[in-house]
Structure formats: structure tokens, C-alpha cells
Backbone as CSV, one residue per row, in Angstrom:
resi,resn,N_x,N_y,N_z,CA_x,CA_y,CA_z,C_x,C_y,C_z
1,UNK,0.848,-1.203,0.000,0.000,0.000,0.000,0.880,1.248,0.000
2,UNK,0.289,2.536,-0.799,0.790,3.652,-0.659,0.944,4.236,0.359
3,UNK,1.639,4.492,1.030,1.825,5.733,1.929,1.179,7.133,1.722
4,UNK,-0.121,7.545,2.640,-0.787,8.906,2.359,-0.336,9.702,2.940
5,UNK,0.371,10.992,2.473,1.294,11.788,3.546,0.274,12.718,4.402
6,UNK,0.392,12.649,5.720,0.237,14.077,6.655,0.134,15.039,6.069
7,UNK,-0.154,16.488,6.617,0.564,17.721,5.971,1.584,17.525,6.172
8,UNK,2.668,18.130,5.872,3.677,18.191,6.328,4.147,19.490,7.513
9,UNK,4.681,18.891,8.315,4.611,20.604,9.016,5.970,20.987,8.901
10,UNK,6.068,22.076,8.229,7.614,22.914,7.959,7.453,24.087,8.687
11,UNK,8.546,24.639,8.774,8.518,26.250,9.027,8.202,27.495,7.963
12,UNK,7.140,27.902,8.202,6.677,29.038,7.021,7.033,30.299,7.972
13,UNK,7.253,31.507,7.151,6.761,32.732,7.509,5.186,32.886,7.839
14,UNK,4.162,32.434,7.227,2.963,32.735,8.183,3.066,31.988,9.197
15,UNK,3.487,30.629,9.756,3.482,30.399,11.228,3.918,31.438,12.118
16,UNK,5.240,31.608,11.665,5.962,32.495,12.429,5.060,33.971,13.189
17,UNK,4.613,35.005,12.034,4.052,36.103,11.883,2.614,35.389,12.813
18,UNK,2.162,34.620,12.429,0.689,34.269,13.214,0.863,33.745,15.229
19,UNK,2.115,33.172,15.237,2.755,33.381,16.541,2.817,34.570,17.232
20,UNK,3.540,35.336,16.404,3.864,36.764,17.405,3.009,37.397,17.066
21,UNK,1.954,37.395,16.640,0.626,38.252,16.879,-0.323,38.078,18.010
22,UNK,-0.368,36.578,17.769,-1.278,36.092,18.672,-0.837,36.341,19.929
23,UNK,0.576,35.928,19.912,1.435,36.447,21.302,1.436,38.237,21.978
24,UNK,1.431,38.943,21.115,1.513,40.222,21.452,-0.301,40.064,21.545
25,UNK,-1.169,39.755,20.923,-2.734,39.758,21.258,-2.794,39.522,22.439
26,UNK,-2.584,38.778,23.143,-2.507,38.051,24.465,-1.757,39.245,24.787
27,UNK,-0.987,39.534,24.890,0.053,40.163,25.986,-0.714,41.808,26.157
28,UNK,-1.405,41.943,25.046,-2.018,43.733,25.618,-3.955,43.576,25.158
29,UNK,-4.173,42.237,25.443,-5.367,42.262,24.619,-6.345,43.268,23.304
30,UNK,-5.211,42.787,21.994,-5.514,43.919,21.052,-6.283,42.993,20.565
31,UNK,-6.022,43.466,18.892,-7.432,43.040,18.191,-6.375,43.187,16.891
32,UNK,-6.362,41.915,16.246,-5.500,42.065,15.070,-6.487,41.216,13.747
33,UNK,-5.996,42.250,12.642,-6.310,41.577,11.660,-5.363,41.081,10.743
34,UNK,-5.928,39.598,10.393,-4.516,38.564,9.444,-5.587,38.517,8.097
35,UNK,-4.749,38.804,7.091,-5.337,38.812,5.427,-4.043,37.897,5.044
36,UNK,-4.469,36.895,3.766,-3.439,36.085,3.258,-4.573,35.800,2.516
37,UNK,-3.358,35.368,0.941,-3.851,34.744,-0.586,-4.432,33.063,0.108
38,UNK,-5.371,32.504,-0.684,-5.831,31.353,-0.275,-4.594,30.494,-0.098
39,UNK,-4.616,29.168,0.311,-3.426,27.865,0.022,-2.637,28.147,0.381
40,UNK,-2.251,29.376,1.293,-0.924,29.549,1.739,-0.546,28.471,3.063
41,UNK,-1.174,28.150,3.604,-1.453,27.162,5.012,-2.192,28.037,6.311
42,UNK,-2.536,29.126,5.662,-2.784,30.159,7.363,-3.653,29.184,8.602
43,UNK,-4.353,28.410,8.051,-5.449,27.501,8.915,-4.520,26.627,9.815
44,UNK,-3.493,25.623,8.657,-2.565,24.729,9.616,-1.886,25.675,10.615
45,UNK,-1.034,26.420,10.027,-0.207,27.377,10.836,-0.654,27.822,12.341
46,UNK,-2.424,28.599,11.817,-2.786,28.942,13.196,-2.788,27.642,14.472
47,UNK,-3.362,26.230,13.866,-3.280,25.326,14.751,-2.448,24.570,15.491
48,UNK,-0.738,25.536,15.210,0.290,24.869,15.631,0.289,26.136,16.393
49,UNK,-0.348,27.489,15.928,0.360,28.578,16.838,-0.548,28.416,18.220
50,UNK,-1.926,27.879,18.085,-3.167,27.694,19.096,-2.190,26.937,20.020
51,UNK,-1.990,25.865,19.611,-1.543,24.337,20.485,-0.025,25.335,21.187
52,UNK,0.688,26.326,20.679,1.707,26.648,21.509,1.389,27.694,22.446
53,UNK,0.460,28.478,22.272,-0.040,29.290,23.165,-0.730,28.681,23.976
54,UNK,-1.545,27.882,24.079,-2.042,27.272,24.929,-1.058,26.329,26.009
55,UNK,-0.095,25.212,25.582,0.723,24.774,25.924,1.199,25.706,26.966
56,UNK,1.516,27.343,26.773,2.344,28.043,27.448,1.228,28.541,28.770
57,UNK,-0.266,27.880,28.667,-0.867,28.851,29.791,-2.334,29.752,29.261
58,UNK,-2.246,29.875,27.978,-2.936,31.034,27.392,-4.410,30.381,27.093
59,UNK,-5.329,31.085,27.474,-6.558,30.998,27.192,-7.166,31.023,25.943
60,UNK,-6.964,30.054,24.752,-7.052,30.288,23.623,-8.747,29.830,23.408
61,UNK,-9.417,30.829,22.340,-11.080,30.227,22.306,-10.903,30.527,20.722
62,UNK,-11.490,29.093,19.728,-10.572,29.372,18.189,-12.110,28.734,17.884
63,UNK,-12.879,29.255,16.836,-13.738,29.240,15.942,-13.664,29.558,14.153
64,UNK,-14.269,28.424,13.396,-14.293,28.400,12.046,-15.651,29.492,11.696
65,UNK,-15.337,30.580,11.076,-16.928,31.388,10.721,-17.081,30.123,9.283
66,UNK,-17.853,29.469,9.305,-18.461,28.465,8.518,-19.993,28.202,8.831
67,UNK,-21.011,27.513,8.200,-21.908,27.323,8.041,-23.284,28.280,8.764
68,UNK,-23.796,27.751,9.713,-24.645,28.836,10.596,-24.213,29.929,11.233
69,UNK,-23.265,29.474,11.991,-22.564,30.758,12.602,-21.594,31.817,11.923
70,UNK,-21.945,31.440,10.623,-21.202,32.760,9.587,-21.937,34.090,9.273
71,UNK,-23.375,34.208,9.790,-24.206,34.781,9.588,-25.179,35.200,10.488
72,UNK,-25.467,34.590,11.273,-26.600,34.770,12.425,-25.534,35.557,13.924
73,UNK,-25.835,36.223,14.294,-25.415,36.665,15.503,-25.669,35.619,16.248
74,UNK,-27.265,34.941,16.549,-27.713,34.555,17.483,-25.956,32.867,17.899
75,UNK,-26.367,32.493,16.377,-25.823,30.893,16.203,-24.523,31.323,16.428
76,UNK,-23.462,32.385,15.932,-22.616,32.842,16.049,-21.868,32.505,18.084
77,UNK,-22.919,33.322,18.422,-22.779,33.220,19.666,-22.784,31.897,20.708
78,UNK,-24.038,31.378,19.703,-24.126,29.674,20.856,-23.187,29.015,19.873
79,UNK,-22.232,29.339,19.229,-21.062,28.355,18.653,-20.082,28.503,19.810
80,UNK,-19.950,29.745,20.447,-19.003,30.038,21.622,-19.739,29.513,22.537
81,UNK,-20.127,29.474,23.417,-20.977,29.673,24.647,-21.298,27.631,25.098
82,UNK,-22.072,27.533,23.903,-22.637,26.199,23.708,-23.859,26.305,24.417
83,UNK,-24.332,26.959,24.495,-25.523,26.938,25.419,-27.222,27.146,24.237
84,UNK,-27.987,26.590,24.537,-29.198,26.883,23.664,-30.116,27.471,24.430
85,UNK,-31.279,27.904,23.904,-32.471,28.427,24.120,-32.543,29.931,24.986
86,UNK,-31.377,30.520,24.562,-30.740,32.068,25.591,-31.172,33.163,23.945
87,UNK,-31.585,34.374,24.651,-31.701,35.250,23.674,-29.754,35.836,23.492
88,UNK,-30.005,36.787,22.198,-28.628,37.357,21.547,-28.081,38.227,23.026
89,UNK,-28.760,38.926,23.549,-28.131,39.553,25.128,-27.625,38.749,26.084
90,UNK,-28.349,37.211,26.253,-27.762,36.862,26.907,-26.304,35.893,26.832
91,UNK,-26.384,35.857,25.415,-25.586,35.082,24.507,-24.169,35.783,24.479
92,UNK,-24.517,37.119,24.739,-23.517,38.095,24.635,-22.780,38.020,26.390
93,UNK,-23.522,38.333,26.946,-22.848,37.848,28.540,-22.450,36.492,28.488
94,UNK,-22.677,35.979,28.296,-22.029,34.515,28.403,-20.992,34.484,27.541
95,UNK,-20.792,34.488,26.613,-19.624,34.673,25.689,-18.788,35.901,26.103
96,UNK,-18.849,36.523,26.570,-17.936,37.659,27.161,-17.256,36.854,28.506
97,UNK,-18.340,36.579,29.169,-18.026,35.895,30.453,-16.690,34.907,30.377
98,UNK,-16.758,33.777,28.869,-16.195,32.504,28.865,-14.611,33.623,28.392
99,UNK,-14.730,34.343,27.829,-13.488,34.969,26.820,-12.629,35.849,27.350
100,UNK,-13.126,36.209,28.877,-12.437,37.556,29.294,-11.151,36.838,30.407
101,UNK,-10.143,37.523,30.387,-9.329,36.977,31.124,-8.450,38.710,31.577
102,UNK,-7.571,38.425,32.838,-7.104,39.872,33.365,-5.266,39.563,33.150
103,UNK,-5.303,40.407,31.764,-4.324,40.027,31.202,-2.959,41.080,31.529
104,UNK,-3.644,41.960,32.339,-2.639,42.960,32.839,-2.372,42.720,34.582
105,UNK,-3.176,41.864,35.235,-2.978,41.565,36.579,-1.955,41.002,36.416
106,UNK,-0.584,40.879,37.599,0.571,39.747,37.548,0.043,38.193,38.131
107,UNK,0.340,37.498,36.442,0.199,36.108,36.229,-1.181,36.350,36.624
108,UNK,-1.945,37.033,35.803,-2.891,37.261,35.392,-3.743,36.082,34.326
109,UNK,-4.895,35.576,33.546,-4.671,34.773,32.425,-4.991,35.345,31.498
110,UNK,-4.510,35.355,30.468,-4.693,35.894,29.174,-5.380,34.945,28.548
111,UNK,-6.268,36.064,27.433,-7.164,35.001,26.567,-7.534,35.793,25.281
112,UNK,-7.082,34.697,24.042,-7.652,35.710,23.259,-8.563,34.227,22.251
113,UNK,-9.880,35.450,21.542,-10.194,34.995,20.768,-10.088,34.762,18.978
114,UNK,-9.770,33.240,18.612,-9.479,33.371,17.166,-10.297,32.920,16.041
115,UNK,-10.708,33.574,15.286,-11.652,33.025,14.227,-11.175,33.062,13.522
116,UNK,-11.233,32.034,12.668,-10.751,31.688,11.002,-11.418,31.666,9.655
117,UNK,-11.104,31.653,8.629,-12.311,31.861,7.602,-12.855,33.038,7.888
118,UNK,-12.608,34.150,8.335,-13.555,35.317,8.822,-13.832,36.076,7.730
119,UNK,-13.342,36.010,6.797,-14.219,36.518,5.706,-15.894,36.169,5.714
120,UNK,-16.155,35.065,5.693,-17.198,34.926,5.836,-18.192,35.156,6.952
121,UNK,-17.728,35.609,8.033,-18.657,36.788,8.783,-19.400,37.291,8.809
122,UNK,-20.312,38.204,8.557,-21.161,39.100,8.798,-20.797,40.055,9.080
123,UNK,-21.086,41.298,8.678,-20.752,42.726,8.922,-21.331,42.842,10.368
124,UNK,-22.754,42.241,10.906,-23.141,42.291,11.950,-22.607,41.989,13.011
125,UNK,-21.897,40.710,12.297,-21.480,39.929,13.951,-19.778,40.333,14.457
126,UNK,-19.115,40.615,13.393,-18.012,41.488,13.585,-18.367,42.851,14.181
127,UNK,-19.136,43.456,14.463,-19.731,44.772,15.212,-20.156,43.914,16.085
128,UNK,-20.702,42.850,16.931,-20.790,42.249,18.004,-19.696,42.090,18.500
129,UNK,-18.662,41.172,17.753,-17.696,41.316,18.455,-16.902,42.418,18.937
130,UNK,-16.933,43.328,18.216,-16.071,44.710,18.239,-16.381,44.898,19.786
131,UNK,-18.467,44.924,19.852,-18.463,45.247,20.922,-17.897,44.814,22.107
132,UNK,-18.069,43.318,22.002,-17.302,42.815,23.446,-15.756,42.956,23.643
133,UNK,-15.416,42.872,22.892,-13.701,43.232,22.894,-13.673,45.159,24.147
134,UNK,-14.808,45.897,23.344,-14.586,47.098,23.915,-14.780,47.149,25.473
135,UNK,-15.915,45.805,25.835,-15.410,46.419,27.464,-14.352,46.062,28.087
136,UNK,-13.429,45.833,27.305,-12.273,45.845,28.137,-11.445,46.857,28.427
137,UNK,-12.056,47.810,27.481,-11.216,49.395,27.342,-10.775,49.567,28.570
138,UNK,-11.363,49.648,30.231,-11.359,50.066,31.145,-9.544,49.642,31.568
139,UNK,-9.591,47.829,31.369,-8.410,47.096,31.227,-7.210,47.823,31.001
140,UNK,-7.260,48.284,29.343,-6.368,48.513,28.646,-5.633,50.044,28.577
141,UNK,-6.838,50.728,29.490,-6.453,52.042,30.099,-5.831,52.137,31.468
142,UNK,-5.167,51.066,32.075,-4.850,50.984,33.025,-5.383,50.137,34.558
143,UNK,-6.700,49.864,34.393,-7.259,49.153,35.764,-6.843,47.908,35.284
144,UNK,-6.323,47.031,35.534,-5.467,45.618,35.924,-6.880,44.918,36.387
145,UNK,-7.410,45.817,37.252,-8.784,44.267,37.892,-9.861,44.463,37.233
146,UNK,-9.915,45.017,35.728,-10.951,44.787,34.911,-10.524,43.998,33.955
147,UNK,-11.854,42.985,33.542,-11.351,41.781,32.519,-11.596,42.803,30.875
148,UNK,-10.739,41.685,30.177,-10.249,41.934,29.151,-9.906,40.635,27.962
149,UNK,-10.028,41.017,26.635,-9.445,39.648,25.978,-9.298,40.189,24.748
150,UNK,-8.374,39.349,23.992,-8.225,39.886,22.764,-9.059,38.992,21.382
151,UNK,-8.406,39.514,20.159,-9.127,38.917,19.288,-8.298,39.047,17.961
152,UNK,-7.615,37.574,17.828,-7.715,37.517,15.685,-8.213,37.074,14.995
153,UNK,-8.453,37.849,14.177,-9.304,37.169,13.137,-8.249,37.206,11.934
154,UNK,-8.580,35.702,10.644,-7.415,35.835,10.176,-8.633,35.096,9.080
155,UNK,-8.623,35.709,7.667,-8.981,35.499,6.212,-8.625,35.920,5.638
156,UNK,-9.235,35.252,4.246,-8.259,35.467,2.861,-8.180,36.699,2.540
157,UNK,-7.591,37.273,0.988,-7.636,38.584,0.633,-9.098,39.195,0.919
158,UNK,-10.110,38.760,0.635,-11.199,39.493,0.372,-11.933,39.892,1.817
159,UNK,-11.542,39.231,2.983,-11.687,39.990,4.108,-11.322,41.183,4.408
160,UNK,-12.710,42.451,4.600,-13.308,43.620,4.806,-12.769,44.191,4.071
161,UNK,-13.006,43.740,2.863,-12.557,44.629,1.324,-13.912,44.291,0.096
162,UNK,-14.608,43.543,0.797,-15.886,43.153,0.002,-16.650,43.877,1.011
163,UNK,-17.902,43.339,-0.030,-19.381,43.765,0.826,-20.172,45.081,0.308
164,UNK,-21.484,45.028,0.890,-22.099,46.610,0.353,-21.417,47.931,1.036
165,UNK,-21.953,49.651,0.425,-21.228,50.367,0.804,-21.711,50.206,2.574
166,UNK,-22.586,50.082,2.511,-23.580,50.517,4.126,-22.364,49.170,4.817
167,UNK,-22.160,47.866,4.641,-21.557,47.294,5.578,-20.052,47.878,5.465
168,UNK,-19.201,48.276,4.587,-18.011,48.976,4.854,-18.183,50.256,5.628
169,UNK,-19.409,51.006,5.531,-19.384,52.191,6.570,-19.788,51.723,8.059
170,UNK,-20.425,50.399,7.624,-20.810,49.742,9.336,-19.481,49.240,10.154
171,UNK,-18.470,49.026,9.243,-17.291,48.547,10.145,-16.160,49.314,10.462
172,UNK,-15.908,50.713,9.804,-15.353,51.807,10.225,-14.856,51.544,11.293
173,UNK,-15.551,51.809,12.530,-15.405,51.927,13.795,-14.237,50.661,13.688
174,UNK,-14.618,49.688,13.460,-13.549,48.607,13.957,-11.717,48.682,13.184
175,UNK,-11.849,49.725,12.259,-10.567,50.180,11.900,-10.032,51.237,12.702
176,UNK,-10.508,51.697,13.637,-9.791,52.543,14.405,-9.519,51.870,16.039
177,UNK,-10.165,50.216,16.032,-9.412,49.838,17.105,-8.583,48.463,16.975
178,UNK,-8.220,48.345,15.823,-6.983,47.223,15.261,-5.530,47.635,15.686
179,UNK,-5.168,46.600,15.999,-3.571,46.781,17.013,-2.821,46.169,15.804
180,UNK,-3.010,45.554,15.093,-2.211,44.545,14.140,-2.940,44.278,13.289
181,UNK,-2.378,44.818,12.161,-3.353,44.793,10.263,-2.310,44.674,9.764
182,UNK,-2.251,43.050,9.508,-1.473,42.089,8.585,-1.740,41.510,7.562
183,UNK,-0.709,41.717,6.527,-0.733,40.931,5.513,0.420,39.835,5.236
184,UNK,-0.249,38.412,4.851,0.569,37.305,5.388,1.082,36.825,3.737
185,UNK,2.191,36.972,3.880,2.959,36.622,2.821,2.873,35.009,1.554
186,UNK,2.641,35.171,0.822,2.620,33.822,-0.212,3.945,32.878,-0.015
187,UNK,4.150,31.738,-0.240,4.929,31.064,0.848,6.560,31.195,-0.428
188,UNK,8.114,31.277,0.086,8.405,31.385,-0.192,9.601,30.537,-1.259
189,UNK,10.425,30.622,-1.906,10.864,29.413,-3.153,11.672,27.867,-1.847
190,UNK,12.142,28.615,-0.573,12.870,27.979,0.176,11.711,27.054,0.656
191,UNK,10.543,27.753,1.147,9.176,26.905,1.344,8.511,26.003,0.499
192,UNK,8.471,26.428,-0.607,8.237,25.240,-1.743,8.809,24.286,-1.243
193,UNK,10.529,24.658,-1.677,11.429,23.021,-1.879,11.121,22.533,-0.447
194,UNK,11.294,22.963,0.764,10.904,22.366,1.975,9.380,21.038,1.804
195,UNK,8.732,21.995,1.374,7.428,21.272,1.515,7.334,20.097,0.399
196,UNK,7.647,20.561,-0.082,8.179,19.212,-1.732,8.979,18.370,-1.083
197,UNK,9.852,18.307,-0.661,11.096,17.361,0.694,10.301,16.752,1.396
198,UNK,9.181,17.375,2.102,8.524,16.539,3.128,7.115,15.774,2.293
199,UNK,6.841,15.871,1.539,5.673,15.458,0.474,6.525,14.570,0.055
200,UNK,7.543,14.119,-0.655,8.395,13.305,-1.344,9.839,12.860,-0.451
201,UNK,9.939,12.302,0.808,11.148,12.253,1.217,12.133,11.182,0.378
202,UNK,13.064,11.443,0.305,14.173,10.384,-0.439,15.549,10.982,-1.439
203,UNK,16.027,9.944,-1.686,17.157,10.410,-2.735,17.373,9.793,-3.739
204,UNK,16.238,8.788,-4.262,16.194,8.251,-5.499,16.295,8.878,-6.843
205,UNK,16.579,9.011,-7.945,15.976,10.261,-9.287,14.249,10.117,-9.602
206,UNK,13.896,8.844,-9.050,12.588,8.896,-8.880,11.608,10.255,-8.057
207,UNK,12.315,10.249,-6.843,12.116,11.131,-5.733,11.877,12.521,-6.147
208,UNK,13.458,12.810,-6.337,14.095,14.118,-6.820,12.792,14.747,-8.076
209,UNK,12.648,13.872,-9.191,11.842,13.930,-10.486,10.422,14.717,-9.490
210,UNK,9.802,13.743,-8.815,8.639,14.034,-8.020,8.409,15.599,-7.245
211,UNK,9.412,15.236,-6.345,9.768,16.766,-6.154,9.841,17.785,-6.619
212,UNK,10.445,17.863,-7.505,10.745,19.099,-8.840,9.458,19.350,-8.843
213,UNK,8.751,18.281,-9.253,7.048,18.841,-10.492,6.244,19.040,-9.412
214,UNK,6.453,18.656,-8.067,5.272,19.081,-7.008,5.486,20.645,-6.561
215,UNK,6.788,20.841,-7.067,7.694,22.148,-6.032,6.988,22.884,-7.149
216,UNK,7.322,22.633,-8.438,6.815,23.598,-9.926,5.725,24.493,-9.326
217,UNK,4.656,23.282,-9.112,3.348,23.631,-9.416,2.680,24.148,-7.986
218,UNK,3.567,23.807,-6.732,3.019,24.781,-5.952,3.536,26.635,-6.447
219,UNK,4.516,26.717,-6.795,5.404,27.706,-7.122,4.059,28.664,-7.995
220,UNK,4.254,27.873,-9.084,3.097,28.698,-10.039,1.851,28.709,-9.638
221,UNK,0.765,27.833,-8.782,0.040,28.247,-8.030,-0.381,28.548,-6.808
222,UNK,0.791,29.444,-6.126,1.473,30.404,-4.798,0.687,29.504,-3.647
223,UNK,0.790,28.281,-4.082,-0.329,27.499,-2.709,0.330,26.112,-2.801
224,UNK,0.547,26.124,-1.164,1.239,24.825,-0.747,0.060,23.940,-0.367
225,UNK,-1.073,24.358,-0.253,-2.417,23.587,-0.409,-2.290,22.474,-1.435
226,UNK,-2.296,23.068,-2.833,-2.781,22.815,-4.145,-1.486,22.051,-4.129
227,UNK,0.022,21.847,-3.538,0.984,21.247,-3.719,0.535,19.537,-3.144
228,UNK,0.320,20.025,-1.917,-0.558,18.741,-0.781,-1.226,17.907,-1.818
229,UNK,-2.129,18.835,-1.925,-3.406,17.742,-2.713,-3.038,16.984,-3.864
230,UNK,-2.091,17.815,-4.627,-1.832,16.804,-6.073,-0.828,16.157,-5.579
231,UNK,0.164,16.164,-4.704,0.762,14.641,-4.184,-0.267,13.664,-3.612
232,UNK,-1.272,14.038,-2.904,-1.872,13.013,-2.233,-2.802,12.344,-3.636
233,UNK,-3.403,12.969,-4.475,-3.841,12.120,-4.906,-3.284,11.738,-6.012
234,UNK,-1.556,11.850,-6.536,-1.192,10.799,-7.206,-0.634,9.747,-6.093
235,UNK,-0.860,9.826,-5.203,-0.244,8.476,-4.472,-1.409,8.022,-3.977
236,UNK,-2.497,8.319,-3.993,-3.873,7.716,-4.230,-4.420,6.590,-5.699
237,UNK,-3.582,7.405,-6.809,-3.650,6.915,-8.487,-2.698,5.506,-8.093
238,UNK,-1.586,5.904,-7.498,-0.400,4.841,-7.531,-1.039,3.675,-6.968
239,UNK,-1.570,3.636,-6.003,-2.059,2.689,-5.008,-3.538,2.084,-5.419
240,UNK,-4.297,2.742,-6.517,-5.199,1.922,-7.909,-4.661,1.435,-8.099
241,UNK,-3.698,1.793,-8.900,-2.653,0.766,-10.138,-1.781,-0.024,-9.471
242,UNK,-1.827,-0.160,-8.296,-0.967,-1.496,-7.781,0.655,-1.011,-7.582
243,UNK,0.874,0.743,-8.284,2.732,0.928,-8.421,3.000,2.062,-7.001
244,UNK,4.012,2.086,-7.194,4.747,3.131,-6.521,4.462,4.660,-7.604
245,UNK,4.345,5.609,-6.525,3.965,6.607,-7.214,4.950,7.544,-8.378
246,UNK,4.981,7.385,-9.384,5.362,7.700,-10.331,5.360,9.318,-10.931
247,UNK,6.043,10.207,-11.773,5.968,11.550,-12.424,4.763,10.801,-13.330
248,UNK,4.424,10.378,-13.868,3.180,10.167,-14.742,2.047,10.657,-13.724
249,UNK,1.734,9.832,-13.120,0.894,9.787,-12.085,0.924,11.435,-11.666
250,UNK,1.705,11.763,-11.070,1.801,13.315,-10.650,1.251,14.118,-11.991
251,UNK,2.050,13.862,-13.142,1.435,14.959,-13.826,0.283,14.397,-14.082
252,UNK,-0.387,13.394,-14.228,-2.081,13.520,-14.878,-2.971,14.290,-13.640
253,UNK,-2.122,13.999,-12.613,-3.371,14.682,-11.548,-2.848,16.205,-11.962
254,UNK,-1.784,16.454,-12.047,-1.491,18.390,-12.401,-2.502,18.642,-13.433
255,UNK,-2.612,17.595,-14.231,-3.197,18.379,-15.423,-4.563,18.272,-15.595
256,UNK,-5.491,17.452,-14.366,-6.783,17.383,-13.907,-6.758,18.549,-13.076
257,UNK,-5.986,19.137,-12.522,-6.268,20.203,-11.479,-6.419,21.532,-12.210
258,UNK,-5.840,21.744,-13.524,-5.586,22.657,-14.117,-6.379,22.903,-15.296
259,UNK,-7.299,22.181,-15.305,-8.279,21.704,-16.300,-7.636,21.520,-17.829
260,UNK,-6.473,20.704,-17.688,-5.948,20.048,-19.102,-6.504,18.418,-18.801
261,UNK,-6.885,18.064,-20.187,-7.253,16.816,-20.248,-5.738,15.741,-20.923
């Protein structure tokens, strides 16, 4: 049988950058925004940066804006909370309640909140959140024994650059209290070959061959996603056909992905 690879986990510049945000989020409870081209890994990345902040102590609360809760305040809220049959006010105390931590008291706990996919949001429920983030102002102006928490949100390019005019004038306000407005870099030629190395380990010319055309084609389509997937499923093809995974195999899946027949 074929071997189905893992992701691979390498060192990117968005891990890195999504670390020390989250880290400085926590440390003054700001409010940062992360923008990145699709396929770059920002999703894996954040879940290695979650698992190390947490590891260290940190109150991490991490949500996908996906399906119901991409849209409804109400569902939005009982995605945090977990609680049913509570109106949006009370949904809002309770979710403030679970998220706030006193991040300026000594050994205090810090907590921040992270949503992913946030493009898909709601203009509404991002002004919910805005709001709860704000009572911490008291916090962040100096009282230590008022709670506080932070918040990243991290989507693709088209996060709060779409939408009608009325929801870009509805979110104003939340551009004048962002601590960190990032843009996360497309992964780089050293990152390719890395990730091609760990997708293909070996030193055969078999290997090497494999490598090359996986490294190509993440290269030309700036996504170590789209690199993943067409290794996995020519070593999916290989393991039909009974062989070891082959450059044939690799390129027919390149050229199914790319819509060449």
C-alpha cells in the first residue's frame, strides 16, 4: 500500500508572523487583523500557533466562521458559549463571560479569541464582536482588575474589502481599534522546496523527479495547499494501479487540477 502523507509541518513565515501576533494579542489584549492569498497554510499554521499558546498557559477560544454561525449573531454566539435556548443579550454575557481573562494583573490569564475563515462573517457579527472586545477598554487604560481579551481574526484577501457600501461604513469603527493589520505573505521558493522534501522524502531520481514537479506547481500556483493535494492524490492513483507513485501519475493529476485533459 501507498503511503498517504500528513501535511507536512515545515517552518513558514505565516506560522511564524501568526505566533507573534497572537502572542503580542494576548500580551495587551488587542485586536488584530490577518489577510493572506488562499493555500498559503494560514489555517494549519494557526493550529500549531493555538496548540503553543495554549501549551504556554494562554486561554485560547478558536472558531471556524463556517456554516450557521457565519451569519446569524444569534448561532454565532451559541457556537461560543454552547448553550441553547438564551436570547442574543444573553448570549452576549455569556460569551464575554467565557473569553475575558485579566491580562494585565501579575500572572494574570490571558485570553484571546481566534476566528478563522472570517471573511465569511457578517458585517453584523463582527460589530458584536467589536463590541465585546470594547469592554475591556477600562483594562487597557490601566485598571489591571478589569477583565479583558483579545481577538484575531485571520482570512483570505477578500476579508473587509468586500461587501455593500452601508456594511463597509458599518465597520469603520472597527478600523480605528486594530492593534495589528497584517498581511501574510505567499509562501516562499525555500518553502516550496521544503514542503516538496517533506511530500516526497528520499534520494532516489525517482524522488528528486517528483519533487521538482510538485515544487513547480506549488510555485506557479502560490499554494502549498494545491501542492498537498496533487501529491496526495497521485499516491492515491499509484495505489489503484498497484505501483509506486510515479511523475506520470503526478502529472495527470497536475493536469486534472488545471483543467488540461
Amino acid at each position: 500500500m501507498t503511503d498517504l502523507p500528513d501535511i507536512p509541518t515545515i517552518e513558514t513565515a505565516v506560522f511564524a508572523i501568526l505566533r507573534d501576533v497572537i502572542g503580542d494579542v494576548l500580551t495587551g489584549a488587542g485586536l488584530a487583523i490577518c489577510r493572506g492569498p488562499v493555500g498559503i497554510g494560514k489555517s494549519f499554521a494557526l493550529r500549531r500557533a493555538i496548540a503553543e499558546c495554549e501549551k504556554a498557559g494562554a486561554l485560547v477560544t478558536s472558531i471556524t466562521a463556517a456554516g450557521s454561525c457565519q451569519g446569524k449573531i444569534a448561532e454565532f454566539l451559541r457556537a461560543l458559549h454552547g448553550r441553547e435556548g438564551v436570547s442574543s443579550a444573553e448570549g452576549l454575557e455569556l460569551a464575554f463571560g467565557m473569553l475575558a481573562g485579566y491580562p494585565f494583573r501579575p500572572y494574570g490569564q490571558k485570553s484571546v479569541l481566534i476566528v478563522d475563515e472570517a471573511q465569511d462573517l457578517a458585517a453584523p457579527i463582527i460589530g458584536q464582536l467589536r463590541g465585546l472586545w470594547d469592554r475591556g477598554d477600562l483594562a487597557r487604560l490601566g485598571d489591571e482588575w478589569c477583565p479583558a481579551f483579545g481577538i484575531v481574526m485571520v482570512g483570505n484577501d477578500q476579508f473587509l474589502s468586500n461587501g455593500t457600501r452601508k456594511e463597509r461604513v458599518d465597520l469603520l469603527p472597527l478600523w480605528d481599534r486594530i492593534t495589528h493589520n497584517i498581511r501574510l505573505p505567499r509562501p516562499s521558493a525555500a518553502e516550496h522546496a521544503a514542503h516538496a522534501g517533506a511530500l516526497f522524502p528520499g534520494d532516489s531520481a525517482e524522488v528528486k523527479d517528483l519533487r521538482a514537479m510538485v515544487q513547480a506547481f506549488g510555485e506557479d500556483r502560490g499554494s502549498l495547499r494545491a501542492a498537498a493535494k496533487a501529491a496526495r492524490q497521485a499516491k492515491i492513483r499509484a495505489e489503484q494501479d498497484g505501483k509506486p507513485v510515479t511523475a506520470d501519475h503526478l502529472a495527470f493529476v497536475i493536469r486534472m487540477m488545471v483543467g488540461q485533459s
